[in-house]
C-alpha positions as CSV (number, residue, x, y, z in Angstrom):
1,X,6.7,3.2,42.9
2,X,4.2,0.8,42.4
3,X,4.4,-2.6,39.8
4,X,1.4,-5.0,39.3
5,X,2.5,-8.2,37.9
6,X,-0.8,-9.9,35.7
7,X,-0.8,-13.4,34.6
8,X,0.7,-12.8,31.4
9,X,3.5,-10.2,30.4
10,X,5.5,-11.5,28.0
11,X,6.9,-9.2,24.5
12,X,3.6,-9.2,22.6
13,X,1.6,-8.3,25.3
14,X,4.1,-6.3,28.1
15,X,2.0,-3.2,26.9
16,X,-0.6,-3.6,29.6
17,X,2.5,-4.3,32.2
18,X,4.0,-1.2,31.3
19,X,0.7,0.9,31.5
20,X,0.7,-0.1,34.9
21,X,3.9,0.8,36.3
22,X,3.4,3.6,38.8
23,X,7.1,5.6,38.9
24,X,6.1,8.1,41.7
25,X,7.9,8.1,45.0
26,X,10.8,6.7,44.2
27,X,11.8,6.1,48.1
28,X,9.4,3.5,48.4
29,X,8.6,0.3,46.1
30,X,5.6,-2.0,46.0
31,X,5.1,-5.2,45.0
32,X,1.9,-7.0,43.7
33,X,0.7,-9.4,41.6
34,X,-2.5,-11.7,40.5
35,X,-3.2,-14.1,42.7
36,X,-3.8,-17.1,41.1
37,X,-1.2,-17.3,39.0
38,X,1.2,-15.6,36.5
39,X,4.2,-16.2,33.9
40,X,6.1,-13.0,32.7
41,X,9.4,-12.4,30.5
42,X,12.7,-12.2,32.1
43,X,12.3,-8.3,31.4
44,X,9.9,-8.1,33.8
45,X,12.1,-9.3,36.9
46,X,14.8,-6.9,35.2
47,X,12.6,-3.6,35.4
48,X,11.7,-4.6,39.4
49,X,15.1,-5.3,39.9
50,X,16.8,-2.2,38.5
51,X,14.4,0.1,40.0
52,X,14.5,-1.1,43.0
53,X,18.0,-2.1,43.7
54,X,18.4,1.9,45.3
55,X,15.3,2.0,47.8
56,X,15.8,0.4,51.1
57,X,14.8,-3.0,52.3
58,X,12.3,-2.0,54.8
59,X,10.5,0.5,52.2
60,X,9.8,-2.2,50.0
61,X,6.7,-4.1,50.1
62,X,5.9,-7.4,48.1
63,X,2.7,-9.3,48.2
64,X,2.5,-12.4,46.2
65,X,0.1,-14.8,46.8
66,X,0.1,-17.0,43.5
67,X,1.1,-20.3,43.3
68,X,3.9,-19.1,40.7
69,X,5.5,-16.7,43.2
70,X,8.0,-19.1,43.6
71,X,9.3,-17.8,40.0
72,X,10.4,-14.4,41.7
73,X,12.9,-16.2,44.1
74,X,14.2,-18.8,41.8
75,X,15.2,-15.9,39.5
76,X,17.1,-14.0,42.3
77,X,14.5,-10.9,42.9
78,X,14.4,-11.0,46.7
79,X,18.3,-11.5,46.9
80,X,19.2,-8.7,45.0
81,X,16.3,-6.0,46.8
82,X,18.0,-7.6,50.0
83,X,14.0,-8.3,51.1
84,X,12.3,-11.7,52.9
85,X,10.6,-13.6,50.1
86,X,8.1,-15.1,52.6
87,X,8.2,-18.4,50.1
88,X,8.5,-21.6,51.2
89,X,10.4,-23.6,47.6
90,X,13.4,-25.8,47.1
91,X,15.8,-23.9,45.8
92,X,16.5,-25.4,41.8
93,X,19.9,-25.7,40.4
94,X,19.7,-23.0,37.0
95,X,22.3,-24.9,34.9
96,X,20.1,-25.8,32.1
97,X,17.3,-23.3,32.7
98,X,17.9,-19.5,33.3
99,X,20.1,-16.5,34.3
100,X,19.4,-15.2,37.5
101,X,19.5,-11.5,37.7
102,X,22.9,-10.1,37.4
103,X,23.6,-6.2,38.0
104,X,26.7,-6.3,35.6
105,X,28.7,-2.7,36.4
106,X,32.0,-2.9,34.2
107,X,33.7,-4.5,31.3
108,X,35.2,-7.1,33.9
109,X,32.1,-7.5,35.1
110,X,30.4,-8.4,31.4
111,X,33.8,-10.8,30.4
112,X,33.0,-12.4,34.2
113,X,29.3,-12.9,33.1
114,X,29.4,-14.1,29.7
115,X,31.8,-16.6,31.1
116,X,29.5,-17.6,33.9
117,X,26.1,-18.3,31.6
118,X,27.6,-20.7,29.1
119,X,27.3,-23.3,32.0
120,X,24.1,-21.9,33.1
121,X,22.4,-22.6,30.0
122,X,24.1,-26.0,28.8
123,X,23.4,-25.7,25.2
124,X,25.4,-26.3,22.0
125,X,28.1,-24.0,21.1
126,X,26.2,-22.6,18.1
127,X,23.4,-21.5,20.2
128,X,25.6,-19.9,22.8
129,X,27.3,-17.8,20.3
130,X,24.3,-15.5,19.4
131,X,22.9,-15.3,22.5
132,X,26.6,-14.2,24.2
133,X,27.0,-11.8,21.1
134,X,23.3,-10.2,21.9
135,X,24.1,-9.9,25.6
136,X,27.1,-8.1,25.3
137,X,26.1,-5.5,22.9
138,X,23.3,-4.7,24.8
139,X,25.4,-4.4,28.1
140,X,28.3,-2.3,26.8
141,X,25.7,0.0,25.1
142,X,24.4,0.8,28.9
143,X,28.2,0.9,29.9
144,X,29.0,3.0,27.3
145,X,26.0,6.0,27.3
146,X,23.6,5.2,29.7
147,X,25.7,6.8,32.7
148,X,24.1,4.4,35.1
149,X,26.5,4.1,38.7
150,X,24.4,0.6,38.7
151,X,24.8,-0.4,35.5
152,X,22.8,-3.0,33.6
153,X,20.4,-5.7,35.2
154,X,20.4,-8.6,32.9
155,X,18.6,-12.2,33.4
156,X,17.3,-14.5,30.9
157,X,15.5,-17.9,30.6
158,X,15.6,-20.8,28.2
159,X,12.2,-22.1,27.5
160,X,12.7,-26.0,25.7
161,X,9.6,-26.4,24.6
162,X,9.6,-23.3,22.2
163,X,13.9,-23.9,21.9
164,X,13.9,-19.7,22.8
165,X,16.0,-17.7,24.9
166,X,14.1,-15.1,26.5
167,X,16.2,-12.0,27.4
168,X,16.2,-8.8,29.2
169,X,18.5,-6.0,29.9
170,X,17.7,-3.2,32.1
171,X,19.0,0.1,32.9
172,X,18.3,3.4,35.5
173,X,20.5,6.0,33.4
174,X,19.7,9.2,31.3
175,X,17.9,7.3,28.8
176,X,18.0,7.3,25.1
177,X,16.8,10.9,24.0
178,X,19.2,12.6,26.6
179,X,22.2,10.1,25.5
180,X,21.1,10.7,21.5
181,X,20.5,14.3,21.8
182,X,24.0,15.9,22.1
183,X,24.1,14.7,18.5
184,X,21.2,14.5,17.2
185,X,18.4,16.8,18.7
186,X,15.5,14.2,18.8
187,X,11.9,15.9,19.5
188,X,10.3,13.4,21.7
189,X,10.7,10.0,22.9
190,X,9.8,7.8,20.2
191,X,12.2,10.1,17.7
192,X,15.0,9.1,19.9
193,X,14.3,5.3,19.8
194,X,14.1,5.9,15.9
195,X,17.2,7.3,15.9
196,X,18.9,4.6,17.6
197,X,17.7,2.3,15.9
198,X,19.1,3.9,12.4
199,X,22.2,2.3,11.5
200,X,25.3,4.8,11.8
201,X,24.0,7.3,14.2
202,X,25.3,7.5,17.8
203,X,25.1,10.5,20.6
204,X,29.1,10.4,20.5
205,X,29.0,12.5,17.3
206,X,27.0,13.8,14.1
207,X,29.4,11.8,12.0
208,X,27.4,9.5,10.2
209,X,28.9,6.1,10.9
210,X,30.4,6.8,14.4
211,X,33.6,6.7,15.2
212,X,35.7,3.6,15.6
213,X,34.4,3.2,19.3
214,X,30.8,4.0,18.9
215,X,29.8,3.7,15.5
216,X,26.0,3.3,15.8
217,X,25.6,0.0,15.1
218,X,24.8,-2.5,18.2
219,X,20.9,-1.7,19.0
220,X,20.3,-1.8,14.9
221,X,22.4,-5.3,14.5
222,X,20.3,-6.7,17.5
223,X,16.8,-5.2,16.2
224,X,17.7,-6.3,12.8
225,X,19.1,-10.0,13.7
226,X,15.6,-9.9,15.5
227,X,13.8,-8.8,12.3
228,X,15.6,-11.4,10.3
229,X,14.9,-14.6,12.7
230,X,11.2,-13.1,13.1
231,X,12.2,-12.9,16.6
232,X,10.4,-10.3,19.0
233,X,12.2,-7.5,20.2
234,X,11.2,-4.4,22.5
235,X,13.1,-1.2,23.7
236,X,11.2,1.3,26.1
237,X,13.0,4.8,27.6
238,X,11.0,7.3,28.8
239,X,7.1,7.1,28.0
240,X,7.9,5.6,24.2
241,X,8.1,1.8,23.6
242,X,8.8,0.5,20.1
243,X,8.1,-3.3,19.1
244,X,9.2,-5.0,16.5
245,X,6.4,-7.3,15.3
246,X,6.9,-11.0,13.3
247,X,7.9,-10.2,9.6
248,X,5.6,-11.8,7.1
249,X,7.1,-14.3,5.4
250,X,6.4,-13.8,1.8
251,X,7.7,-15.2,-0.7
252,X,10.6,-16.3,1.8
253,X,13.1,-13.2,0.9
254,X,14.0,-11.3,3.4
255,X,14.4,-7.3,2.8
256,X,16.9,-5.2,5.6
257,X,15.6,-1.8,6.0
258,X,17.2,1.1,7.6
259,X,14.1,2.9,9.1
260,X,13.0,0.8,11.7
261,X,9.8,2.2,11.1
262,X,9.6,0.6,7.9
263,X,9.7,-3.0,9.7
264,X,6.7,-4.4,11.1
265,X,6.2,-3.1,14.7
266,X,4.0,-1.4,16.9
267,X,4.4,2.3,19.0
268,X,3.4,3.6,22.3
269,X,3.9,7.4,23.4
270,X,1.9,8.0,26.4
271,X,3.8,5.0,28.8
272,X,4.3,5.9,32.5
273,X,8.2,7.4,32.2
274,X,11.0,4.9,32.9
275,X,14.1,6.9,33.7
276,X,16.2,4.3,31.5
277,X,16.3,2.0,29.1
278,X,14.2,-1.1,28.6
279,X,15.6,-3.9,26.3
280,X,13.6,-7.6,26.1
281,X,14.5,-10.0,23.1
282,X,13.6,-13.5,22.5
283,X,16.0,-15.5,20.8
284,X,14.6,-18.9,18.6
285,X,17.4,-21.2,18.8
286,X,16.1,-23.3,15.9
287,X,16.9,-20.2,13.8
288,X,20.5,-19.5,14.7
289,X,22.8,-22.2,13.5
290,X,23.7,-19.9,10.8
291,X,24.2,-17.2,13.1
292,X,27.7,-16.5,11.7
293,X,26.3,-16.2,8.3
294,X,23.1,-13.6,9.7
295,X,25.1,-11.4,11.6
296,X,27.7,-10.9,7.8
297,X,24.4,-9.9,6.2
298,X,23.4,-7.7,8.9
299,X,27.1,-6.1,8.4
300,X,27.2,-5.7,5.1
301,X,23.9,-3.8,5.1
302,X,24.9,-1.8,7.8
303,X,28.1,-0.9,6.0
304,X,25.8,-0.3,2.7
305,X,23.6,2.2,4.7
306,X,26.4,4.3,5.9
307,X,27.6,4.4,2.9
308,X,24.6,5.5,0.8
309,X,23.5,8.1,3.7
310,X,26.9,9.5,3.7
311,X,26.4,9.9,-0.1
312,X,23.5,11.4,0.0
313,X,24.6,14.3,2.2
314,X,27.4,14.8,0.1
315,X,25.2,15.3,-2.6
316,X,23.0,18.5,-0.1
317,X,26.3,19.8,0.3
318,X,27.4,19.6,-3.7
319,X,24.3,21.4,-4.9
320,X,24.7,24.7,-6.9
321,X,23.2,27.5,-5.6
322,X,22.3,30.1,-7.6
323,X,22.4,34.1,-7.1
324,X,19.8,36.5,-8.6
């Protein structure tokens, strides 16, 4: 397996980062990057991570030569592959900065790590809130139907100057079509992330609205939380990536759809295959003080949706049919 780290790989441009991920031989990993210099989102250091974390020390190679390479061990990413970073930096405290990658396996686990960031990040309560609420939804959804032995690799960082939180949540597990298909038969890739995205539909069952434990609802609130804060938001599993681009702001009203292919966002079908799923998210703090107030909206259209699809197939099954 081969990853090329360029000098820029954040959510709006991570397509050219993806294009170059090479997932053959997965016994052996290597690392390169630009040389000068590069800055990348969290995600990044999440897919390396959670691909890596099975292949032995001594099959991995990384060469980094830039001047930023010191980003890499600051984050954790030599620690966890259990390689030599061969880079000479003081060693930062985080508190105030980042999340260093986690592997987060259980529920335990996820209560021990939510605890753990809220010092990490040192910000107000009501910023802390959403970004707990988006972590954990994320992470039980890979608990929950990703049937991943290593569970989720999570790290994020705060940037001040932009007020953001810059997530990303990784997983090595059977991936969204497999997980969505017992349920609903999805035809590709991208049909699967479409599904998942739809608010009401899980793989646990064709009942629309879930049941109590799984009710389809924590990849659409986080997409549409991101969709209402204009907030970017990306989920990749197998060789389909869906983004959600910046709303337009209009006349300032804000319209929840169900298809998430009605929102502004962007596709890609032909992606080297990630045996997974791929979750980044940024999270604009100076948009979430009302978080509490968001997420009820979200709820209530999510609630709405069921409702009105649930109707509707009543209404298929209600229909005379006639006999000549």
């Amino acid at each position: 397996m081969r990853f090329y780290i360029p000098t820029s790989a954040f959510l709006g441009n991570i397509n050219h980062f993806l294009a170059r991920f090479n997932p053959d031989d997965p016994d052996r990993l290597d690392i390169t990057s630009d040389p000068r210099w590069f800055y990348v989102h969290p995600v990044v250091l999440c897919m390396i991570a959670a691909i890596g974390k099975p292949v032995k020390p001594e099959n991995i190679t990384c060469d980094i030569q830039a001047k930023t390479g010191g980003y890499l061990k600051r984050m954790g990413l030599y620690r966890f592959l259990g390689i030599e970073s061969g880079v000479n930096i003081e060693e930062h405290e985080a508190a105030g900065r980042f999340i260093p990658l986690t592997q987060v396996k259980t529920s335990e686990d996820l209560t021990h790590f939510l605890t753990e960031m809220v010092p990490l990040l040192h910000l107000e309560p009501s910023y802390v809130e959403p970004i707990q609420y988006t972590i954990s939804e994320l992470v039980r959804n890979v608990l929950e139907h990703a049937y991943s032995p290593e569970g989720a690799v999570v790290c994020a960082q705060y940037h001040k100057k932009g007020n953001k939180i810059r997530i990303g949540i990784v997983d090595t597990g059977i991936g969204v079509r497999e997980s969505i298909s017992d349920s609903y038969p999805a035809t590709d890739d991208l049909e699967a992330i479409k599904l998942a995205l739809t608010p009401g539909i899980t793989g646990t069952t064709r009942k629309i609205g879930g049941t109590e434990q799984n009710a389809g609802a924590g990849l659409f609130f986080i997409k549409t939380i991101a969709y209402y804060n204009r907030d970017p938001f990306v989920i990749y599993t197998g060789r389909a990536m869906y983004k959600l681009l910046k709303r337009n702001i209009g006349n300032g009203r804000v319209i929840l759809k169900g298809n998430p292919f009605s929102d502004r966002h962007s596709t890609e079908t032909e992606l080297p295959y990630w045996k997974g799923v791929v979750v980044g998210i940024d999270i604009g703090l100076d948009n979430t003080q009302e978080f509490g107030n968001v997420l009820a909206i979200v709820k209530e259209f999510y609630f709405q949706s069921v409702k009105d699809r649930r109707k509707e197939k009543y209404k298929k099954f209600k229909r005379p049919i006639f006999i000549t």
